[in-house]
C-alpha positions in Angstrom: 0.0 0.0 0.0 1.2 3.5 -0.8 1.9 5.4 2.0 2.5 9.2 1.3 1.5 12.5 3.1 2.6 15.3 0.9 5.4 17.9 2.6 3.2 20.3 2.5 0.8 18.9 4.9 3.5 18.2 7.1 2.8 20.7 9.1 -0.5 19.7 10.2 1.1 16.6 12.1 3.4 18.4 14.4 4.9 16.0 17.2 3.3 12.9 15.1 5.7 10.1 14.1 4.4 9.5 10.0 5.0 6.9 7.6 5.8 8.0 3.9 7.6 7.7 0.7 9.8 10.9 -0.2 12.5 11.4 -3.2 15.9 11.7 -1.9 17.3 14.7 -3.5 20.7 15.0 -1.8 22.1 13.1 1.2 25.4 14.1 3.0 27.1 12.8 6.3 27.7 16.1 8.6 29.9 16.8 11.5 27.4 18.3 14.4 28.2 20.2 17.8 28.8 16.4 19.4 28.6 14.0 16.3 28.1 13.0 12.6 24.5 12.5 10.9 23.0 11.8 7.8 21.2 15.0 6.1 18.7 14.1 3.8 17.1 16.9 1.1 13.5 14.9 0.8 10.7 15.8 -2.1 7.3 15.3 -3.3 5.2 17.3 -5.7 4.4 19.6 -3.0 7.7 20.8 -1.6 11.0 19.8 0.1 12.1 19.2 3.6 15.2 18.8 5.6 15.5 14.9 7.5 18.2 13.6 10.1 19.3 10.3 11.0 21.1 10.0 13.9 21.2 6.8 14.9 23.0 4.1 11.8 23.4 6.4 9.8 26.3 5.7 7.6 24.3 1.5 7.5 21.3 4.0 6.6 23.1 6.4 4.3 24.5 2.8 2.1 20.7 2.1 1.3 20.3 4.2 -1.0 21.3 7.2 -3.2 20.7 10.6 -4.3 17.8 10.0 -6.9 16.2 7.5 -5.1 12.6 7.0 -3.6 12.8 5.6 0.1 10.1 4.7 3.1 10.8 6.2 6.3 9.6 6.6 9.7 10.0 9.7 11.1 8.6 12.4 13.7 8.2 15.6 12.1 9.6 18.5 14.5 9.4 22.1 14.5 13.0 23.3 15.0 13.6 27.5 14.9 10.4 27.8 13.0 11.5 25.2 10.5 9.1 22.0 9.5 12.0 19.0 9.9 11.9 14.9 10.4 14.1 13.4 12.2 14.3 9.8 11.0 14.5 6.7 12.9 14.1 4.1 10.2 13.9 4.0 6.2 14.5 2.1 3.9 14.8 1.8 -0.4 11.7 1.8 -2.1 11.2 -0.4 -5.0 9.7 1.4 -8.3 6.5 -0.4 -7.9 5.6 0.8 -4.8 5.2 4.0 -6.4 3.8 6.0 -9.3 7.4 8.5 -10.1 4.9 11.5 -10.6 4.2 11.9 -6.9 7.5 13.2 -6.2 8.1 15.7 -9.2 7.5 19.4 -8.8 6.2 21.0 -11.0 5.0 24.8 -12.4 2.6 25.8 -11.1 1.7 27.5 -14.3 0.0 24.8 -16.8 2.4 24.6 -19.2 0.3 25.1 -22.5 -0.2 28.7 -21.0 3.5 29.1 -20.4 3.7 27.8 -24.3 1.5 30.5 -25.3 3.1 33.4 -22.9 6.9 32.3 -24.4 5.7 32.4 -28.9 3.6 35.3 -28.1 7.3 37.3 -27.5 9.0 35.3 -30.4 6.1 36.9 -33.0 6.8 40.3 -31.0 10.4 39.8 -32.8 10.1 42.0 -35.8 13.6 42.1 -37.1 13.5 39.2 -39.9 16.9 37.8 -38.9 16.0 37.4 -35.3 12.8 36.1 -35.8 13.7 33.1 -37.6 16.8 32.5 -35.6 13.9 32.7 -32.8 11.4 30.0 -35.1 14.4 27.9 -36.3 15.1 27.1 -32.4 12.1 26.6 -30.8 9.9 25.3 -33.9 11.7 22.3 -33.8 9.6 20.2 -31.3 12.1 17.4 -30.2 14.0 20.6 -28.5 11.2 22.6 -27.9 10.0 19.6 -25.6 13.2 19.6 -23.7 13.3 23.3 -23.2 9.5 22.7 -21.6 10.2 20.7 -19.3 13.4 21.4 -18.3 14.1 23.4 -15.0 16.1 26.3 -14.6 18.2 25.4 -11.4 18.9 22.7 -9.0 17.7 24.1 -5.8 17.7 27.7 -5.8 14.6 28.9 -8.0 12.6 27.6 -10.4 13.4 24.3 -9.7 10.9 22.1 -11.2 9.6 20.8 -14.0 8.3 23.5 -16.3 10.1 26.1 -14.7 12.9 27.0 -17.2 10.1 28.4 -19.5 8.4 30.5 -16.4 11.8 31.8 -15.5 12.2 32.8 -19.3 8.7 34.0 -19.5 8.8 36.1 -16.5 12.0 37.5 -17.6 11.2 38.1 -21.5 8.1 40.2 -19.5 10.5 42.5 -16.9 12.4 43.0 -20.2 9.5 44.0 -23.1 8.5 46.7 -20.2 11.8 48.1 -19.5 11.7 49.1 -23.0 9.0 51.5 -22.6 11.6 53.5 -19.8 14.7 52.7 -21.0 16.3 53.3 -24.8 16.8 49.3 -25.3 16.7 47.3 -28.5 13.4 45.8 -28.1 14.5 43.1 -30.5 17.6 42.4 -29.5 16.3 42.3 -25.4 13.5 40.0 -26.2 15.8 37.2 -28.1 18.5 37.7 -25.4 15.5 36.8 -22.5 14.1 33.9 -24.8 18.0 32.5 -25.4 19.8 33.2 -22.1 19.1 30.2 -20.3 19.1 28.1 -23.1 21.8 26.3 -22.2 20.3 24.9 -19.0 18.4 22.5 -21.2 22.3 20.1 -21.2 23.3 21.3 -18.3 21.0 19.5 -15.6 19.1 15.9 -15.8 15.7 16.1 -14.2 14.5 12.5 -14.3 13.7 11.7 -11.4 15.9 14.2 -9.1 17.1 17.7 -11.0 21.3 17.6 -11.1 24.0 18.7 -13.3 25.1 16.7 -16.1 28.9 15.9 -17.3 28.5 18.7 -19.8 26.8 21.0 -17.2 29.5 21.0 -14.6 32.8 21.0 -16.8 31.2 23.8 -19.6 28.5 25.5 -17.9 24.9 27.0 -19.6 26.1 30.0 -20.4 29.2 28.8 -22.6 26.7 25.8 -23.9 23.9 28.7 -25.0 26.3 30.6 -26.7 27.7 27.5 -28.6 24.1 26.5 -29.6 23.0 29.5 -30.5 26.0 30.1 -32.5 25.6 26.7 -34.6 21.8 27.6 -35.0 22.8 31.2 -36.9 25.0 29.5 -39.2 22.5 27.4 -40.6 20.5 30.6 -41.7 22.9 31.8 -44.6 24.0 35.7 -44.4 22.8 35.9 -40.5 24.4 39.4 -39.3 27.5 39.2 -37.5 26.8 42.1 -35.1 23.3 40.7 -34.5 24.7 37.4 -33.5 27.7 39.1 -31.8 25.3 40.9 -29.2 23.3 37.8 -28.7 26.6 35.7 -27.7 27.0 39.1 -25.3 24.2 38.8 -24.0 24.5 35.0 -23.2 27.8 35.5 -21.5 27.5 38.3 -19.7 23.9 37.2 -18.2 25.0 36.3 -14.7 26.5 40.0 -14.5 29.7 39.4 -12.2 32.7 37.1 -12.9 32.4 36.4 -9.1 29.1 35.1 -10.3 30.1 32.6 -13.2 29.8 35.0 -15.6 32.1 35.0 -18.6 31.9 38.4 -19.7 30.5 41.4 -17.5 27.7 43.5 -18.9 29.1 45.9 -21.8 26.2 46.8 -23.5 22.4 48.4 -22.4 20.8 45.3 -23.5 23.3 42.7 -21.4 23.0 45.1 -18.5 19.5 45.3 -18.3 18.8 41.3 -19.2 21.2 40.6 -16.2 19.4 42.9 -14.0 15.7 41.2 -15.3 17.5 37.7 -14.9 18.7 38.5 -11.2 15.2 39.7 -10.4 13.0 37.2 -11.3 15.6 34.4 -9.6 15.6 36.4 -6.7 12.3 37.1 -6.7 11.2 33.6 -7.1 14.1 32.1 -4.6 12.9 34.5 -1.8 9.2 33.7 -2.6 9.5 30.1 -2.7 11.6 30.1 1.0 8.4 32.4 2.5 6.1 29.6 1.1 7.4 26.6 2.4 8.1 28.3 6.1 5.2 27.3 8.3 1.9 29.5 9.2 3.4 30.7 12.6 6.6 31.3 11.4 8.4 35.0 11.8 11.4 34.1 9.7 12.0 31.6 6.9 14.9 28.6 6.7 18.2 30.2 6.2 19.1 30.8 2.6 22.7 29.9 2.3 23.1 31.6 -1.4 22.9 34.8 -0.1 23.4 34.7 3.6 20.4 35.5 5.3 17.1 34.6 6.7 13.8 36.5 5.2 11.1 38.0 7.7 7.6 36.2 6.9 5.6 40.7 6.2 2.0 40.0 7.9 0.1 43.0 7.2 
């Protein structure tokens, strides 16, 4: 029998020792104040949660691996405001005690709407040579699928199926409005949204658990966009040089800050302002997602080690 109660209804069972199956999604041996433990990253469709062992844990920790569906027992604590389960028993679950699609998150944006959202920009495109740069890309339906379901980090934001495409969405938006302030190529801002995280599609795996590939760790998305977009342009004969040349740009200069994996910094109004769009809608979404997974009664959210602080829960 399947036993599940999804994360986010963990909260509801406070004190309560629960049976369920959760996804592992990392697992790591830590040295505590006193002692090592086993820190488990668990997931279902509805969230994430941190779990302990304490007691066998490197027996436990040889069970399984990162990727995998287990049953455990646990009681689920409240620790600094934080939902947690400390585990006393679990065990690797066999793919048919299971149905896979418990356990993946998803957009919560359907994805024929997100479809929809992401063309509508591409027929915004009204310089020819972008435009079916733009088409020759994402008509083709083997990659187009890819790009759809692909996430757009690991753990951060966005991470879950569907969520490159909302990332790009929401980003291709922040960037069509700036135009109406600032004196950006509306063309050029709108293809550089659409293709900046292009690469992401080789750099992580999301089946079942969302990691980096081979290709993803030793090149990185933003080097594996600009190489894809550049072997895309010279299929279309006579493409423009300095179109393509402030594509690449904007590609590799996207994460803004060398300390930041960026290849390039920012050197033209377009790069500077996708990078700023980019940063905002990560951030934006990171912070968002942190205030929705801390409890009701909760002043402050879990600690978000990217940037080094905890985020007060505003209850106006």
């Amino acid at each position: 029998m399947f036993e599940h109660i999804k994360i986010s209804d963990l909260k509801e069972h406070l004190g309560e020792e629960i049976v369920s199956f959760y996804l592992v999604t990392s697992k790591e041996i830590r040295q505590g104040k006193n002692d090592r433990y086993l820190y488990l990253r668990l997931q279902d469709h509805s969230g994430s949660i941190n779990g302990y062992v304490w007691k066998d844990f490197q027996k436990a920790a040889e069970e399984f691996s990162e990727g995998d569906v287990i049953k455990i027992k646990a009681i689920v604590n409240n620790y600094k405001d934080q939902v947690q389960l400390n585990v006393s028993q679990l065990r690797y679950a066999d793919k048919s005690e299971y149905n896979i699609e418990h356990f993946i998150s998803t957009s919560s944006k359907p994805p024929e709407f997100l479809a929809e959202q992401f063309f509508s920009f591409i027929d915004k495109v009204e310089n020819l040579w972008i435009n079916k740069l733009l088409h020759l890309i994402f008509d083709d339906k083997e990659f187009f699928c890819l790009f759809l379901n692909a996430p757009a980090a690991k753990s951060w934001h966005h991470n879950y199926r569907h969520g490159l495409i909302e990332h790009t969405v929401n980003v291709a938006t922040l960037c069509d409005s700036i135009c109406t302030i600032y004196p950006v190529h509306r063309d050029l801002i709108i293809a550089g949204a659409l293709l900046h995280d292009v690469g992401k599609v080789f750099e992580y795996s999301s089946a079942p658990s969302i990691d980096f590939t081979d290709l993803g760790r030793l090149v990185g998305h933003l080097s594996l966009g600009d190489q894809f977009v550049c072997e895309k342009a010279k299929e279309i004969v006579g493409f423009p040089d300095e179109i393509l040349l402030n594509l690449r740009h904007m590609i590799l200069a996207h994460h803004g800050e060398y300390e930041k994996g960026s290849v390039r910094l920012p050197q033209t109004l377009e790069a500077l302002v996708l990078h700023l769009c980019d940063n905002l809608d990560a951030q934006s979404v990171g912070v968002a997602q942190l205030l929705a997974a801390a409890p009701e009664d909760a002043v402050w959210t879990e600690y978000d080690k990217l940037n080094n602080r905890y985020y007060h829960l505003t209850k106006i």
